[in-house]
FIMARMAR-114928 format. One record per residue: residue in three letters; x, z, y of N, C-alpha, C in turn. Coordinates in steps of 0.1 Angstrom, whole numbers, padded with zeros to 4 digits, always signed. Example, Ala and Ser with C-alpha at 12.3 -4.5 7.8 and 13.67 -1.06 7.14 Angstrom:
BEGIN
ALA+0132+0078-0057+0123+0078-0045+0132+0078-0033/SER+0128+0071-0022+0137+0071-0011+0129+0079+0000/
This chain:
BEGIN
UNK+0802+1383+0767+0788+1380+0767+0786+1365+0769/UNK+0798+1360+0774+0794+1343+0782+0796+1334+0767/UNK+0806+1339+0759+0808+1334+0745+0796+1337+0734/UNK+0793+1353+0732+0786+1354+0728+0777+1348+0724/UNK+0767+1342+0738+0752+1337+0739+0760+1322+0735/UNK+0768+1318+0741+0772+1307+0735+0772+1304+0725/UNK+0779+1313+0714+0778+1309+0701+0765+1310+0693/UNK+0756+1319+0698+0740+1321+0696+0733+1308+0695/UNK+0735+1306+0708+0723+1293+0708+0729+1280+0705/UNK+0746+1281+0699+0749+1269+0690+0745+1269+0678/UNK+0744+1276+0675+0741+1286+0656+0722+1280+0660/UNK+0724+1283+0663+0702+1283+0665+0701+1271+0663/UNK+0709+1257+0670+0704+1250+0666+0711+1236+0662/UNK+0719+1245+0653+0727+1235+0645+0725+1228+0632/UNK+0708+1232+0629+0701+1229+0616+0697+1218+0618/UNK+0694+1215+0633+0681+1203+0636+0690+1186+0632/UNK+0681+1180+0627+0685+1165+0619+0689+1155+0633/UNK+0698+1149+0633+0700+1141+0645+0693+1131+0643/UNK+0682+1137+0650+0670+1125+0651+0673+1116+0665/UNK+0678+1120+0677+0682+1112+0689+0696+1106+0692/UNK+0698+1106+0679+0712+1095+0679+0717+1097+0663/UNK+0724+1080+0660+0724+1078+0649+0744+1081+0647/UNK+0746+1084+0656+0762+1085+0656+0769+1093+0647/UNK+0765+1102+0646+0768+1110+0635+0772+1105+0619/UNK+0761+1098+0617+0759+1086+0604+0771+1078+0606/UNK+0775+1074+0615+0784+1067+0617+0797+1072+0614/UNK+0799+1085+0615+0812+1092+0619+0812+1090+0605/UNK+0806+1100+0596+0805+1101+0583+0810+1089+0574/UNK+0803+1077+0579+0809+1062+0570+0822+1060+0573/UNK+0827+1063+0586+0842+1059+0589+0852+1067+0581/UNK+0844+1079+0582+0854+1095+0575+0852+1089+0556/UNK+0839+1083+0555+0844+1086+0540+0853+1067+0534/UNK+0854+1059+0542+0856+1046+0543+0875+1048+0545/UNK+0876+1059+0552+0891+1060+0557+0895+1071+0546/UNK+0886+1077+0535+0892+1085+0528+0892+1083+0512/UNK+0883+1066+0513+0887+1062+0500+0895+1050+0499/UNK+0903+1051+0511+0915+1044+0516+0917+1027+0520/UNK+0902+1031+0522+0902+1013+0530+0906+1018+0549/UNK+0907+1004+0553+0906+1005+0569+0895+1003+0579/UNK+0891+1013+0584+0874+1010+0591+0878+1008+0603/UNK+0889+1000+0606+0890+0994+0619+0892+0983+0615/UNK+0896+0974+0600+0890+0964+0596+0879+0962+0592/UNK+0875+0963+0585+0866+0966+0572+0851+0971+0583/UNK+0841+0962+0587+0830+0967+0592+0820+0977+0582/UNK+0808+0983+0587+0800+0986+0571+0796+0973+0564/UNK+0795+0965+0570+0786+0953+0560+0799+0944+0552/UNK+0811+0950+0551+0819+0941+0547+0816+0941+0534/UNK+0821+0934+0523+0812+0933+0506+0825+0943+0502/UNK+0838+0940+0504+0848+0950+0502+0846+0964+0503/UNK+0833+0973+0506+0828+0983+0505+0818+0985+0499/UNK+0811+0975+0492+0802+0975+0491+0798+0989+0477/UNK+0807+0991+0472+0811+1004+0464+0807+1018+0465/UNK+0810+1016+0482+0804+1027+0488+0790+1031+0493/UNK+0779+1022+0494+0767+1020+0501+0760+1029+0496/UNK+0754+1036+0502+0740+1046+0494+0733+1049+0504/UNK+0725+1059+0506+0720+1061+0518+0720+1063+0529/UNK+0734+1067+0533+0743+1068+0543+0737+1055+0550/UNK+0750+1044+0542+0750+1030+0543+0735+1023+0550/UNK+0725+1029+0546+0712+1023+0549+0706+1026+0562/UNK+0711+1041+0571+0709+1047+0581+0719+1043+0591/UNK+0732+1036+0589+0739+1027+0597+0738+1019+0610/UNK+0743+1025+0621+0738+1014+0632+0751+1000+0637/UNK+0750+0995+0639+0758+0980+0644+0770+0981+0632/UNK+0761+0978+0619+0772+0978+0605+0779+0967+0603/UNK+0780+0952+0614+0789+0944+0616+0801+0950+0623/UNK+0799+0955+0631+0809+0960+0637+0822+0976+0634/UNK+0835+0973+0636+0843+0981+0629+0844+0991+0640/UNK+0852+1004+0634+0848+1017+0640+0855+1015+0653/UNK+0856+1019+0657+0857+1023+0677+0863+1036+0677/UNK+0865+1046+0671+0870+1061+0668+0885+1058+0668/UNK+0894+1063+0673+0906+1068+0675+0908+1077+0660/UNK+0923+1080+0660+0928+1084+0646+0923+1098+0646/UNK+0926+1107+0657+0920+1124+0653+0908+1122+0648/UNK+0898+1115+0654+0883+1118+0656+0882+1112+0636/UNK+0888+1102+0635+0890+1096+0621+0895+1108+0614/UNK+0905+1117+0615+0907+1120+0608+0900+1134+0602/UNK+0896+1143+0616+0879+1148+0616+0867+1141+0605/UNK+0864+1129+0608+0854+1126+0601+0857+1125+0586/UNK+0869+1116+0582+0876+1121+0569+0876+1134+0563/UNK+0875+1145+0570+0879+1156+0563+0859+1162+0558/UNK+0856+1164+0569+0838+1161+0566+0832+1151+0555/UNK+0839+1140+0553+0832+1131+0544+0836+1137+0529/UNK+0847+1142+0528+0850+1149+0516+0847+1161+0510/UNK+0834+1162+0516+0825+1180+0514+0813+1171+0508/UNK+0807+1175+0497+0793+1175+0490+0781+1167+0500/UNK+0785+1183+0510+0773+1177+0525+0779+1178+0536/UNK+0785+1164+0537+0793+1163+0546+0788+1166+0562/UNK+0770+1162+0564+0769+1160+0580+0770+1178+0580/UNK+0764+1188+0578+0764+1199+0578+0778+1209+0582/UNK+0787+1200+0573+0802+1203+0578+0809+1194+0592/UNK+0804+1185+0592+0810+1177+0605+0803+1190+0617/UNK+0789+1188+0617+0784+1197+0629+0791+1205+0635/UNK+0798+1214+0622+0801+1232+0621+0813+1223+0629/UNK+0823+1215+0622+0832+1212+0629+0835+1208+0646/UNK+0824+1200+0646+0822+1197+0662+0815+1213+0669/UNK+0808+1220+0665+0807+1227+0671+0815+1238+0674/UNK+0821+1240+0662+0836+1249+0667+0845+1242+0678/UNK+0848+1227+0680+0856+1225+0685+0848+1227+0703/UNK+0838+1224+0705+0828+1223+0717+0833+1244+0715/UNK+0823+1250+0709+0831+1266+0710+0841+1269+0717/UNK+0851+1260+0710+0867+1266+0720+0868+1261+0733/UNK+0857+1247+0734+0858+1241+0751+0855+1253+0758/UNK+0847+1259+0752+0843+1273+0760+0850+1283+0768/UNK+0853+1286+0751+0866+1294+0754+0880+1293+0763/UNK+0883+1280+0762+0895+1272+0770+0886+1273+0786/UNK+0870+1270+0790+0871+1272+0806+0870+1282+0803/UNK+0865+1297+0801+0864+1306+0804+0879+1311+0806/UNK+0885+1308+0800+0907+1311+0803+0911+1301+0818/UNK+0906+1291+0820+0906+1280+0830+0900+1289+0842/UNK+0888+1296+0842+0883+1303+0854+0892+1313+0855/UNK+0896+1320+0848+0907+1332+0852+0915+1325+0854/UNK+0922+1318+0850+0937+1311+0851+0936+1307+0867/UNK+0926+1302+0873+0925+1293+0887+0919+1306+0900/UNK+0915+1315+0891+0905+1325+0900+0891+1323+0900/UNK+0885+1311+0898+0872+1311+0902+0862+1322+0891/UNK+0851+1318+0897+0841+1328+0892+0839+1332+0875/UNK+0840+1339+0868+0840+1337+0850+0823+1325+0849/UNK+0814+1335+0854+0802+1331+0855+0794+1318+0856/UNK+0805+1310+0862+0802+1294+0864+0804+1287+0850/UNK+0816+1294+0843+0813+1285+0829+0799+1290+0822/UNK+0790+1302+0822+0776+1296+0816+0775+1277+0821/UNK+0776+1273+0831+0764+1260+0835+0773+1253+0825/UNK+0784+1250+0817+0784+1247+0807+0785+1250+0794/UNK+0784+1265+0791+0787+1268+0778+0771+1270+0774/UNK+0763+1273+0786+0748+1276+0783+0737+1267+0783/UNK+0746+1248+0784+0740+1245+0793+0732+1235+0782/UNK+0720+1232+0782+0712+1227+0772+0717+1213+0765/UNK+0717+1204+0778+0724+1194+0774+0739+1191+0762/UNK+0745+1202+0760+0759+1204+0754+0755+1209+0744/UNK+0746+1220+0744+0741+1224+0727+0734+1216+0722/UNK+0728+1204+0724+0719+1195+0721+0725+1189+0714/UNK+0735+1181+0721+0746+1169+0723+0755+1172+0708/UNK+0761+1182+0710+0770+1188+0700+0763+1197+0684/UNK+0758+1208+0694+0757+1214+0676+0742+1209+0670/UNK+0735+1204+0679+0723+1194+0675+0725+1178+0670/UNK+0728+1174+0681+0734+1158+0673+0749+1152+0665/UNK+0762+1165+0668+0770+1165+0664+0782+1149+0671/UNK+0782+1157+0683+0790+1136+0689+0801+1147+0688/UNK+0810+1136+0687+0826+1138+0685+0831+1138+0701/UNK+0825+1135+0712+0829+1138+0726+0836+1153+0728/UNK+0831+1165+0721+0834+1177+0720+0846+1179+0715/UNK+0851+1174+0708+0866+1172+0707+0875+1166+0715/UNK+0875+1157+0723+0881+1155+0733+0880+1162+0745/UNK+0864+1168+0747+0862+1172+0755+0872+1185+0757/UNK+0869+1193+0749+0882+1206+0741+0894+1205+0747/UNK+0901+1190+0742+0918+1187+0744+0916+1185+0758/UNK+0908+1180+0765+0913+1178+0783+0911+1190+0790/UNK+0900+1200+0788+0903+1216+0792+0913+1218+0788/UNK+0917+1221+0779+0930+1223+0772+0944+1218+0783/UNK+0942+1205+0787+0954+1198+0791+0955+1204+0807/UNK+0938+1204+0815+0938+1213+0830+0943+1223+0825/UNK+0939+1234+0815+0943+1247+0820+0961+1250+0816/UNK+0962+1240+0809+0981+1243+0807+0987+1234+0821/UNK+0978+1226+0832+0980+1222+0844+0982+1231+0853/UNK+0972+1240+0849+0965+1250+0858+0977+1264+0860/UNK+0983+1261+0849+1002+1269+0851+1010+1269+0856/UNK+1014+1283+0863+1026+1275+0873+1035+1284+0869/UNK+1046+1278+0858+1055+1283+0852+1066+1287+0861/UNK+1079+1297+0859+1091+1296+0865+1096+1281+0865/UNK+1111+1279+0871+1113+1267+0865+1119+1264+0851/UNK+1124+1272+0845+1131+1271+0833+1118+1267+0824/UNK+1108+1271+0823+1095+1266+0816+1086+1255+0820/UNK+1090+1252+0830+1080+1242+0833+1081+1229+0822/UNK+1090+1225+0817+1092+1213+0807+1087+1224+0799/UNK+1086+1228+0793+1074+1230+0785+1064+1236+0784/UNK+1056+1237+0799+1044+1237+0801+1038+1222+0803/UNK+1048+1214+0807+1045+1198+0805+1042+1193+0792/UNK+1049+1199+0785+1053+1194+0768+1036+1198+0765/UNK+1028+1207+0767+1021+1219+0763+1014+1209+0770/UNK+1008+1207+0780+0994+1192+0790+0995+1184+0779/UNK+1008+1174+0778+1011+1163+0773+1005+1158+0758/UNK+1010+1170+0751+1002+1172+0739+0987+1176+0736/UNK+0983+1185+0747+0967+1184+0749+0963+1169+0751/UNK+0968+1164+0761+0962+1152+0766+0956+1136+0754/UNK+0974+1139+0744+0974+1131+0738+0962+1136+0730/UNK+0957+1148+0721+0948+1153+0711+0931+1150+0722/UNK+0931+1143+0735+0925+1138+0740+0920+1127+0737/UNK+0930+1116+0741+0931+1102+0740+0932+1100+0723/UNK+0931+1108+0713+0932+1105+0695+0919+1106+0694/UNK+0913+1114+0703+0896+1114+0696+0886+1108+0703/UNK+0891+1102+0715+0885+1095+0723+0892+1090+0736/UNK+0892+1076+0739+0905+1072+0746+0903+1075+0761/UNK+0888+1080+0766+0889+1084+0782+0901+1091+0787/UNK+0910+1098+0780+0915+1106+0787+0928+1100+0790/UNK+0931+1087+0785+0938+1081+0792+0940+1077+0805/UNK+0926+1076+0813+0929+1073+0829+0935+1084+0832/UNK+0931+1093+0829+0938+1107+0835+0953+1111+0838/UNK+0964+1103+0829+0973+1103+0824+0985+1106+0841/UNK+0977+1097+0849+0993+1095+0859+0986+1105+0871/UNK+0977+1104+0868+0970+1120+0879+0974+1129+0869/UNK+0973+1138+0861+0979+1144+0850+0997+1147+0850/UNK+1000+1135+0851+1015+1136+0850+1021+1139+0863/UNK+1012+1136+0874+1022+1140+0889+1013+1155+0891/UNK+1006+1158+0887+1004+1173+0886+1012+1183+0876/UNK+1017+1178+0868+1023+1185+0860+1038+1185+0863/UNK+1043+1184+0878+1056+1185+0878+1069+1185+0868/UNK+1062+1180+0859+1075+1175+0850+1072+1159+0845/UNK+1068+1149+0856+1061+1139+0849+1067+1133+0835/UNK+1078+1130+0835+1086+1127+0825+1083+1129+0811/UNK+1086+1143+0811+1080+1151+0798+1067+1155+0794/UNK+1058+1151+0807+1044+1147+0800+1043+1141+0795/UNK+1045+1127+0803+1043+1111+0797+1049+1116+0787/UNK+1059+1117+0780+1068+1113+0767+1064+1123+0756/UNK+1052+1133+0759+1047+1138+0749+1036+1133+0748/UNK+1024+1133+0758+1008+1125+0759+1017+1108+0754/UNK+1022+1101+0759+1021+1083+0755+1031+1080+0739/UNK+1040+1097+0738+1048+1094+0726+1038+1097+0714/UNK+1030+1104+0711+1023+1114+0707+1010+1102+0701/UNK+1004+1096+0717+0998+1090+0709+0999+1074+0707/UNK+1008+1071+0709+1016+1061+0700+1020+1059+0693/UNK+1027+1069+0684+1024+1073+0669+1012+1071+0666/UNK+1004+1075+0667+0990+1077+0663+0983+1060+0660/UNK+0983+1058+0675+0976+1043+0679+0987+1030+0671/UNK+1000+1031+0670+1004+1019+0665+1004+1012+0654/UNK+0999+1024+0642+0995+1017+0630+0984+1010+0629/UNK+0974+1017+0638+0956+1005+0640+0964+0999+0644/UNK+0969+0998+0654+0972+0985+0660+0976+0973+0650/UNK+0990+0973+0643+0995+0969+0639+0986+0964+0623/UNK+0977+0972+0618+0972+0971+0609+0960+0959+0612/UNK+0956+0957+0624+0946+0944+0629+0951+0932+0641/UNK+0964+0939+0636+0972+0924+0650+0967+0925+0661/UNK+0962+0937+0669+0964+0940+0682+0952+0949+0683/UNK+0945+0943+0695+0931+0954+0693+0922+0954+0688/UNK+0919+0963+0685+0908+0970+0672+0895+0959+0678/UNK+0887+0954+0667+0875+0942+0672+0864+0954+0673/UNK+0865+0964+0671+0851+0972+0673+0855+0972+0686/UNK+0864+0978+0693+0867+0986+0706+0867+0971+0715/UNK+0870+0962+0711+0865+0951+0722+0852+0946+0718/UNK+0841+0947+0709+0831+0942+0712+0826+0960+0716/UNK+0828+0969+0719+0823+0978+0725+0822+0972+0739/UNK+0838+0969+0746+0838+0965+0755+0829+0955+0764/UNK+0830+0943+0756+0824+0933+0760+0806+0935+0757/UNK+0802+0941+0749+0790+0938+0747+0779+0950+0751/UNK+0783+0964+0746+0777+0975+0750+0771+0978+0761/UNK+0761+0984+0766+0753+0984+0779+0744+0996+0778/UNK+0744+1005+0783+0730+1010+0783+0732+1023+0796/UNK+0722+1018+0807+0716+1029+0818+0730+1034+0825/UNK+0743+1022+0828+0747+1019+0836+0743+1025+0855/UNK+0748+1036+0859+0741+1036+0872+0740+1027+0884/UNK+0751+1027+0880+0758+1013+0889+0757+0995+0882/UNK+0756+0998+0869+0757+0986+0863+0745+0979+0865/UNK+0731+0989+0860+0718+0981+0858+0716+0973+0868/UNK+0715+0978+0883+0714+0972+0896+0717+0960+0898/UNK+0735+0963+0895+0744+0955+0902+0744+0939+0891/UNK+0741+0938+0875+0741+0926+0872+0727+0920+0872/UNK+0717+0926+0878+0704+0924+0884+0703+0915+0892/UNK+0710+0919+0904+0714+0912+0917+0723+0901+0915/UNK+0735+0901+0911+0738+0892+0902+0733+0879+0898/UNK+0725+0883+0887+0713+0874+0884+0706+0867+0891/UNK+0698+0873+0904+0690+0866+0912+0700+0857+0923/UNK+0714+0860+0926+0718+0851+0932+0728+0841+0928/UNK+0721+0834+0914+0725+0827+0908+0736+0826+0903/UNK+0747+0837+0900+0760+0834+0894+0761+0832+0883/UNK+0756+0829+0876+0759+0824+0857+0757+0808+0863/UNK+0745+0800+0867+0749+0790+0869+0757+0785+0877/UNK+0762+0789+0884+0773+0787+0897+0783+0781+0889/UNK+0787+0797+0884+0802+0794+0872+0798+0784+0863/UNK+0790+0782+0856+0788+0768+0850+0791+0761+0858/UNK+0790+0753+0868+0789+0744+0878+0800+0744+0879/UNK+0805+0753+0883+0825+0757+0888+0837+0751+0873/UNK+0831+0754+0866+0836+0751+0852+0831+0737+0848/UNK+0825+0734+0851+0820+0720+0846+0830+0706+0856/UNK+0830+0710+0871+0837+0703+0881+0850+0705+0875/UNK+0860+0721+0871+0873+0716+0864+0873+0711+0853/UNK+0861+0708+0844+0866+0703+0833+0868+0687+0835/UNK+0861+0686+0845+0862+0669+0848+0871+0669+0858/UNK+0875+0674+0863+0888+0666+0870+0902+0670+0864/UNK+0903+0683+0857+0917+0684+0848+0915+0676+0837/UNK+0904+0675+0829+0904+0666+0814+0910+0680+0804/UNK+0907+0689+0812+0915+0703+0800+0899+0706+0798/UNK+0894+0700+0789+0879+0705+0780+0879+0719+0771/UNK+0890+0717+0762+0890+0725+0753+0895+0739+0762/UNK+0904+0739+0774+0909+0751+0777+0897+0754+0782/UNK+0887+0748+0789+0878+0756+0800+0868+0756+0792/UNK+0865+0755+0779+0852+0754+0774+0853+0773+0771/UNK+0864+0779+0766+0866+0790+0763+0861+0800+0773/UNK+0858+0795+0785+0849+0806+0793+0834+0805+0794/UNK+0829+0796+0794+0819+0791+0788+0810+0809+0785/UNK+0812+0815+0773+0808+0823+0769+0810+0837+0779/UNK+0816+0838+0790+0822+0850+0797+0811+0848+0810/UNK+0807+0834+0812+0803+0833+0826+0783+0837+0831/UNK+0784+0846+0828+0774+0850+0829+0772+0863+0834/UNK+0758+0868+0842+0758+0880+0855+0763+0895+0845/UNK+0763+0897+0833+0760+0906+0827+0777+0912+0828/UNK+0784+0898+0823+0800+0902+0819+0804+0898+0836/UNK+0801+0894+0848+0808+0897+0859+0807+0907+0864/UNK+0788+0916+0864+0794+0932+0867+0803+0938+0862/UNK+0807+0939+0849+0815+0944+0837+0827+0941+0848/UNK+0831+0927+0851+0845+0928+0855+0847+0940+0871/UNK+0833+0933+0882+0838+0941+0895+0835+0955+0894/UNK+0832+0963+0883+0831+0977+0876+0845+0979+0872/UNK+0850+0970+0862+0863+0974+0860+0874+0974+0870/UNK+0871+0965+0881+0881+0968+0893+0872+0982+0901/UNK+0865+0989+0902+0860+1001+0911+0865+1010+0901/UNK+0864+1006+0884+0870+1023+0879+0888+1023+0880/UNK+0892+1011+0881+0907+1010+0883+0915+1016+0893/UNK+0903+1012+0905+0908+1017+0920+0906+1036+0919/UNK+0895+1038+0909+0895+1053+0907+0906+1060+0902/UNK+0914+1053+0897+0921+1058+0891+0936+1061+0897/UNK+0933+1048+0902+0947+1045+0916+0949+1061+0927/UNK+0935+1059+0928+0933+1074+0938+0929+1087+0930/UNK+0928+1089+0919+0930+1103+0915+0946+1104+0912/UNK+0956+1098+0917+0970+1101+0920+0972+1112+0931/UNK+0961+1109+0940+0967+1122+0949+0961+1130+0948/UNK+0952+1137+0938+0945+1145+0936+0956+1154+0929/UNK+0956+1173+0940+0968+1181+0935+0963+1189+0926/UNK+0947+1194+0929+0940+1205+0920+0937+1201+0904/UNK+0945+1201+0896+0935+1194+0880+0923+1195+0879/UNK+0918+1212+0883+0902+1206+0881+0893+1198+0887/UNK+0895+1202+0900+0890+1186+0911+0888+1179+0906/UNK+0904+1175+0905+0911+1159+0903+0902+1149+0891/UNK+0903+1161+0879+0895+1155+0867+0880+1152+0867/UNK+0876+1161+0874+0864+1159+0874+0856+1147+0881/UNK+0865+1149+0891+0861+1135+0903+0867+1126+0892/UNK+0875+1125+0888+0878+1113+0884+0868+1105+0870/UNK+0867+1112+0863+0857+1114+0858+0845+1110+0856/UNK+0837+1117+0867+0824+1113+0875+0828+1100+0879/UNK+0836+1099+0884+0836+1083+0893+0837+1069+0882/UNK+0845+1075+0867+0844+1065+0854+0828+1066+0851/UNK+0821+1075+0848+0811+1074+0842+0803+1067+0854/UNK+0801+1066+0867+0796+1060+0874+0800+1041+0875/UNK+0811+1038+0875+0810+1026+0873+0812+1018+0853/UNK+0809+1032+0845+0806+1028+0830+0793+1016+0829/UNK+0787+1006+0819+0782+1003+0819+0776+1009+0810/UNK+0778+1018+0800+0770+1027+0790+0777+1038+0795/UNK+0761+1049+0798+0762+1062+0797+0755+1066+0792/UNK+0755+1070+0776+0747+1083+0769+0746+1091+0777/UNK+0736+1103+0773+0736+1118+0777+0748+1125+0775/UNK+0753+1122+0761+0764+1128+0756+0778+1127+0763/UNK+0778+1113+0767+0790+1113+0777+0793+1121+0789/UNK+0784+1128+0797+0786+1134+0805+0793+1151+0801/UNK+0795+1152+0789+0803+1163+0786+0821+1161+0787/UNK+0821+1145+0792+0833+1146+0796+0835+1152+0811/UNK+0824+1157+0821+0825+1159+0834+0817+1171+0835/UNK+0813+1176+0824+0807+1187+0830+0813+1198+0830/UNK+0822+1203+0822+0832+1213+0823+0838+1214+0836/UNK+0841+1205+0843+0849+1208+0855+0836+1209+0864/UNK+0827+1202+0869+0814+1203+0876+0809+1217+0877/UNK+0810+1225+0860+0805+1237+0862+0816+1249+0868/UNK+0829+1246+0870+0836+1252+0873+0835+1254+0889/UNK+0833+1240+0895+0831+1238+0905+0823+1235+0916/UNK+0810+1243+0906+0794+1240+0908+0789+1232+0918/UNK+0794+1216+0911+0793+1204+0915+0774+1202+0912/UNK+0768+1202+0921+0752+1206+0911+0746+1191+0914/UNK+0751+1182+0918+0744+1169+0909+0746+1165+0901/UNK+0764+1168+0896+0763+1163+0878+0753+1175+0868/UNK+0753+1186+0877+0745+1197+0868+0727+1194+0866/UNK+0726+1189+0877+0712+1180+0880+0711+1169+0869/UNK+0721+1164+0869+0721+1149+0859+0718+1156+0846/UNK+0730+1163+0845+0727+1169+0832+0713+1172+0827/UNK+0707+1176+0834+0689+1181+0830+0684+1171+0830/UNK+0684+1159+0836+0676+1149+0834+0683+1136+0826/UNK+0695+1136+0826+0698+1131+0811+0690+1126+0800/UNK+0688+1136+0798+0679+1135+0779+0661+1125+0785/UNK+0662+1125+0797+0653+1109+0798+0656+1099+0797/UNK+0669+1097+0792+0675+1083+0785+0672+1084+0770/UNK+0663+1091+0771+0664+1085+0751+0644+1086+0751/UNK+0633+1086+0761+0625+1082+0763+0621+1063+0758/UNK+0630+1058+0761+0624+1042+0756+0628+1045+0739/UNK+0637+1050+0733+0638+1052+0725+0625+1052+0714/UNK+0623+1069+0716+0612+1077+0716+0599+1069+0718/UNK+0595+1062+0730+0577+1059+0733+0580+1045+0733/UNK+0590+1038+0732+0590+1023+0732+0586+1013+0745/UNK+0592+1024+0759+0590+1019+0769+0601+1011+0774/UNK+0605+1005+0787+0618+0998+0787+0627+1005+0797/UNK+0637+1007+0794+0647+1016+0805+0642+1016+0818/UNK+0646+1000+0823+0642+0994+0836+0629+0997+0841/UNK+0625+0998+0852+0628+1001+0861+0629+1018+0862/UNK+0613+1026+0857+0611+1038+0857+0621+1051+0852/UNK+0621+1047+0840+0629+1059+0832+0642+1055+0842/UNK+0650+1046+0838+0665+1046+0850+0666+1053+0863/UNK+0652+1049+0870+0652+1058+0883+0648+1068+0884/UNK+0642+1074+0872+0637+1089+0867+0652+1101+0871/UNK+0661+1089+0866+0675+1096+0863+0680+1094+0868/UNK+0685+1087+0877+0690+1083+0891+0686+1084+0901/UNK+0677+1080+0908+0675+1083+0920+0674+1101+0926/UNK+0673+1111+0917+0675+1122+0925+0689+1122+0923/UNK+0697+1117+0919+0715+1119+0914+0719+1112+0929/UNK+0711+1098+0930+0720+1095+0941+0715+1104+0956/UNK+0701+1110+0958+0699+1115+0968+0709+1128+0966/UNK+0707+1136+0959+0712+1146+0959+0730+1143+0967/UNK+0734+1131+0959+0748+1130+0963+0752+1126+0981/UNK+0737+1122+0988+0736+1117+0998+0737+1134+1008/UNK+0731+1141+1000+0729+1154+1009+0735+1164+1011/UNK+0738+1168+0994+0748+1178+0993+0766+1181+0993/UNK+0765+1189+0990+0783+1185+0991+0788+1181+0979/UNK+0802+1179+0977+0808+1174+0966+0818+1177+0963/UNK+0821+1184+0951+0835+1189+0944+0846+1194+0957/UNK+0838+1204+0957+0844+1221+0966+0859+1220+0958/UNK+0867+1222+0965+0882+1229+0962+0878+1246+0957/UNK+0869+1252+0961+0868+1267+0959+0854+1265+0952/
């Protein structure tokens, strides 16, 4: 029944046009850009070197300077969709089957651990994920898939003669993780000391996708320029972010650093070396960095985390909390485990999510209202109630 209704109300509404995100369009350009054998980790949409390809697609494009950000599965996904007549219609089916088997994988995950079957409705039923997926079609549902996938072959407690390859069996989920989307690489060393074969995890998840990752690499002399101007530039409804380079701001740290930079450039006479920060020293990109030391230290401490599903989830929750962009759609990296573990403020968040795409929609500004629309009961709730139950 818990599949059933699931597949129901993905089918119901997998016709609707992805009017609240343009991502999809995007997937499509990269899939048919990578399948008429150019490189869309070079090659942005606006490059003239494509210009062969432009049609209407091309014209519904968002940030067409910028080169794809997609990992090779997710590329290779979208490639296989861009070579159908009507492609978005086949991507959907495809992301929706792969979101489908997330299903299927917790519902095997709740028996596998004991807990309740029942708890996977709060995400196989859960509005936010049929929206997200068989409505807007985000490629998050494919990774989402491989990291269930990777807990519940965690979630095994083989003899010993099998356990290398019940590791082999994580390792390889993990990696079909980090191909379609690279979150799942924090996971990796919490992951590997849970899987009591760490060895042979690593060497299938880092072998696996190192294959994969070293030809982008190699093919743009290091890292991909989409995935660092993702990095450096992207922003939006931040929980922790909006606040914190706010504050920031008012206590003067962009001019400071100027000031600080200006005094070494005059006493070393190294102009040209210190001019290069110049562009970094501002409140926006110092949140960005003391965020990236809080999701680092998350990561540090989901080492001792023994239960996979816990472990992932917290860990998880605690990235998307110090992310500086969180879509709605991203939280289907945390809700699978949340519902397992009827975490009910990420299930809370979940419902009020989709008021991030209100400034969108009415042309209002994130700040202050809508943000705290969606936050402030996330952080009360987290003040009151409990948090990620072992049972």
């Amino acid at each position: 029944m818990i599949l059933g209704v699931a597949l129901l109300i993905r089918l119901l509404v997998i016709a609707l046009p992805p009017t609240l995100s343009d991502d999809a369009f995007r997937y499509l350009w990269d899939g048919r850009v990578a399948a008429a054998g150019w490189n869309p980790y070079r090659e942005p949409p606006d490059s003239p070197r494509l210009a062969p390809l432009r049609d209407d697609l091309w014209r519904r494009l968002p940030h067409r300077a910028v080169p794809t950000v997609y990992p090779p599965l997710a590329l290779s996904a979208f490639s296989i969709a861009a070579r159908f007549p009507v492609p978005l219609p086949i991507w959907k089916l495809l992301a929706t089957a792969a979101d489908f088997g997330a299903c299927a994988l917790l519902l095997a995950l709740a028996r596998r651990t004991g807990l309740p079957e029942a708890r996977v409705t709060w995400y196989a039923w859960n509005p936010l994920v049929v929206l997200e997926v068989a409505g807007m079609g985000h490629v998050d549902a494919l990774g989402a898939a491989a990291c269930i996938g990777a807990v519940l072959a965690l979630s095994i407690v083989p003899r010993r003669p099998l356990a290398a390859r019940t590791a082999w069996l994580a390792g390889t989920a993990a990696a079909a993780g980090i191909l379609a989307k690279l979150a799942p690489l924090a996971a990796l060393p919490m992951w590997a000391r849970q899987s009591r074969r760490p060895w042979a995890f690593l060497l299938a998840a880092l072998g696996l996708s190192g294959l994969a990752l070293a030809p982008v690499i190699v093919s743009v002399g290091g890292l991909p320029p989409g995935l660092a101007t993702y990095g450096v530039s992207w922003e939006f409804n931040g929980p922790l972010y909006e606040p914190l380079w706010r504050a920031l701001e008012l206590l003067g740290t962009g001019p400071a650093a100027h000031a600080v930079l200006d005094v070494a450039k005059a006493r070393t006479g190294w102009w040209t070396f210190w001019n290069r920060f110049y562009p970094y020293a501002y409140p926006r990109f110092f949140a960005k960095l003391l965020l990236a030391g809080l999701a680092l230290a998350a990561v540090a401490a989901s080492f001792k985390e023994r239960d996979p599903v816990t472990g992932t989830g917290r860990l998880f929750g605690r990235l998307m909390l110090t992310s500086a962009t969180l879509y709605p759609w991203y939280l289907l990296w945390v809700l699978p485990f949340a519902a397992l573990r009827e975490e009910r403020r990420w299930l809370l968040l979940a419902a009020l999510a989709p008021l991030a795409y209100v400034p969108a929609l009415f042309g209002v500004p994130l700040w202050p209202w809508v943000y705290l629309s969606i936050w402030a009961p996330f952080a009360l709730y987290s003040l009151l109630g409990k948090r990620w139950s072992p049972s």
